[in-house]
N, C-alpha and C positions, 0 to 999 in steps of 0.2 A: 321722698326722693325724686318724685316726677316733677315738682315745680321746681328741684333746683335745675341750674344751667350746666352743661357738659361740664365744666371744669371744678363745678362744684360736687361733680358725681363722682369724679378720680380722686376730689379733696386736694386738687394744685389751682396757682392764679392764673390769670390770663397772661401773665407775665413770664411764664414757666418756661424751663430749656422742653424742647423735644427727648432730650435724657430723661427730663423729668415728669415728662408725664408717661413716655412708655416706662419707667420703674414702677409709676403710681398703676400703670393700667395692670402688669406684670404681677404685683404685689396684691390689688386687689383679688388678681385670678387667682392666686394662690389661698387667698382667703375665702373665697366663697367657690370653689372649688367641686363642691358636689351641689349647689346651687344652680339650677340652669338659669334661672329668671331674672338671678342676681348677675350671673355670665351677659346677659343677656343686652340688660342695662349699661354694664358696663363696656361693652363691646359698641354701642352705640353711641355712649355718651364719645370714646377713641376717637371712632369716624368723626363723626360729628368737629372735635378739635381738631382733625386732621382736614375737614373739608375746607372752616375755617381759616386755618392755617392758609392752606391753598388758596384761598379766595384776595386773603391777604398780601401773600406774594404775584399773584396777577398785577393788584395793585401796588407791587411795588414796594407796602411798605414794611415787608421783612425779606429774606433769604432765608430758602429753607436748605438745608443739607441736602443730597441728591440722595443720599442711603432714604429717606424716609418715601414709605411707601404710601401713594395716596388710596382711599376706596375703591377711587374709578377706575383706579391703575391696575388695582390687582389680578385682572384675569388673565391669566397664563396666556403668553404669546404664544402663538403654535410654534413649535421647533425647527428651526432653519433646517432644510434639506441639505444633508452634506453631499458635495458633490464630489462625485469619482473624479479623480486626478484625470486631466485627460491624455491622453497616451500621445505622444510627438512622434511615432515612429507607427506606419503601419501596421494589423494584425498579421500578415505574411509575413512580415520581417520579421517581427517578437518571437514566432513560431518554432522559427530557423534560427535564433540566434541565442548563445549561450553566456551563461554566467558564470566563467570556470573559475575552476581553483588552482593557487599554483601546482599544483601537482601537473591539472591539465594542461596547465602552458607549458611548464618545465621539463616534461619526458619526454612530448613531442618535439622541444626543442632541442633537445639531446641526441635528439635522434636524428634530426635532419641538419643540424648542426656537424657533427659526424659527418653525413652522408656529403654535405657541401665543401669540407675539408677534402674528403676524398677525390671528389670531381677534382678542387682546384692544384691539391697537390701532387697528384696522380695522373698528367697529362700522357703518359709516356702508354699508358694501357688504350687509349685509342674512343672511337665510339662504345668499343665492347665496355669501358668501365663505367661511362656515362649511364648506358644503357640500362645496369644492370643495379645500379646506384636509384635510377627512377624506376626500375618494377620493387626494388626495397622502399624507398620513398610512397612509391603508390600504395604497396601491402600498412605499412606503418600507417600511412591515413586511412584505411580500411579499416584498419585496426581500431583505432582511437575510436574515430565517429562511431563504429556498431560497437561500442563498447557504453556509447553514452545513454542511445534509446533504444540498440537490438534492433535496428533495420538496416540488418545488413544489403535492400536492396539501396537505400537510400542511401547507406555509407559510400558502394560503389558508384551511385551517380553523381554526387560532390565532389569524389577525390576523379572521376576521369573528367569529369568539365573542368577540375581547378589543373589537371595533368594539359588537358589544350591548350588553357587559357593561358598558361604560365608558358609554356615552350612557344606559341605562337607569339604574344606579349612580347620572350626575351628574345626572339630573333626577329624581331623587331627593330627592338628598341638596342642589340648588337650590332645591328647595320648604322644605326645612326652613331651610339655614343661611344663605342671601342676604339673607332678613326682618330678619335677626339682625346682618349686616354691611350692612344700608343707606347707608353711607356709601362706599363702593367700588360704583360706576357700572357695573354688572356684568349684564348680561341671563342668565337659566338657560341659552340656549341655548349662548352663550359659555361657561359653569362646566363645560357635559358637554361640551364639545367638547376643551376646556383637560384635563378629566380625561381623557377616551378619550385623547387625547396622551401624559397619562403611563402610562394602564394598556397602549397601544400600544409605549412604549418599552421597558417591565419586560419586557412580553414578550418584543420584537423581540433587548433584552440579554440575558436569560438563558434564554431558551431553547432551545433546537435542533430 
């Protein structure tokens, strides 16, 4: 068996598909199977066709399938490093910012929703309604946020920066755009109270 040629060791032509000599190589393993010498042979004689093969198509003059695996090819490429998605948003922000459910949008908007009907249809109670409309407002954000991670000191610093930022903002932004909608019955202090509502409930929803 040593002076025959690879293709005579599988027992296919030089002419043979790639189907056919991996059947023949497959076939023979399965027959000398507790033979390592004969494993051996045969495993060599594979390469051997496969190199040729190769050699072959450098030059051109076959095409080989891309499934066929060459000798030199086979050593495991190391495994691409998968890379952590990378984050678009700073760690500060991620930290602070919530993935709620609706429940958490939807109770708090219920609530401040409520409370801004109050304000707009209840003009006739004066600052006293406004007033009292934004310490329920403020407790409700209190509420929600120490309800998400239990730091209640951190609940009360959210909801009193979002309680300035919102009344400062809507008498603001009352001096400029109320002139402008004269036609809707609307006092400034009402516009900043209606906003602090909703910059109370952004908060109270997405943040933690």
């Amino acid at each position: 068996m040593s002076d025959q040629n690879p293709y005579e060791k599988l027992g296919v032509s030089e002419e043979a598909s790639f189907d056919e000599i991996q059947d023949a190589r497959n076939r023979l393993f399965e027959q000398h199977s507790g033979d390592a010498k004969h494993l051996e042979v045969i495993e060599a004689a594979y390469d051997a066709i496969l190199m040729d093969r190769l050699r072959m198509r450098q030059e051109g003059k076959i095409k080989v399938p891309e499934r066929i695996r060459f000798p030199e090819l086979r050593v495991q490429s190391p495994p691409k490093e998968t890379q952590a998605p990378r984050e678009h948003s700073p760690a500060w922000l991620q930290r602070i910012l919530d993935r709620p459910t609706p429940a958490d949008i939807l109770l708090p908007g219920a609530w401040y929703l409520g409370l801004s009907a109050i304000s707009l249809f209840y003009p006739e109670g004066g600052n006293q309604v406004l007033q009292l409309a934004l310490v329920v407002g403020v407790s409700i954000g209190i509420y929600f946020l120490n309800r998400k991670e239990a730091k209640f000191g951190r609940a009360v610093l959210f909801t009193l920066v979002s309680l300035i930022v919102g009344l400062i903002t809507g008498g603001l932004l009352a001096n400029w755009l109320l002139p402008q909608i004269s036609f809707i019955n609307l006092g400034s202090n009402q516009f900043s109270t209606v906003l602090t509502f909703i910059l109370l409930w952004l908060v109270t929803s997405f943040l933690r």
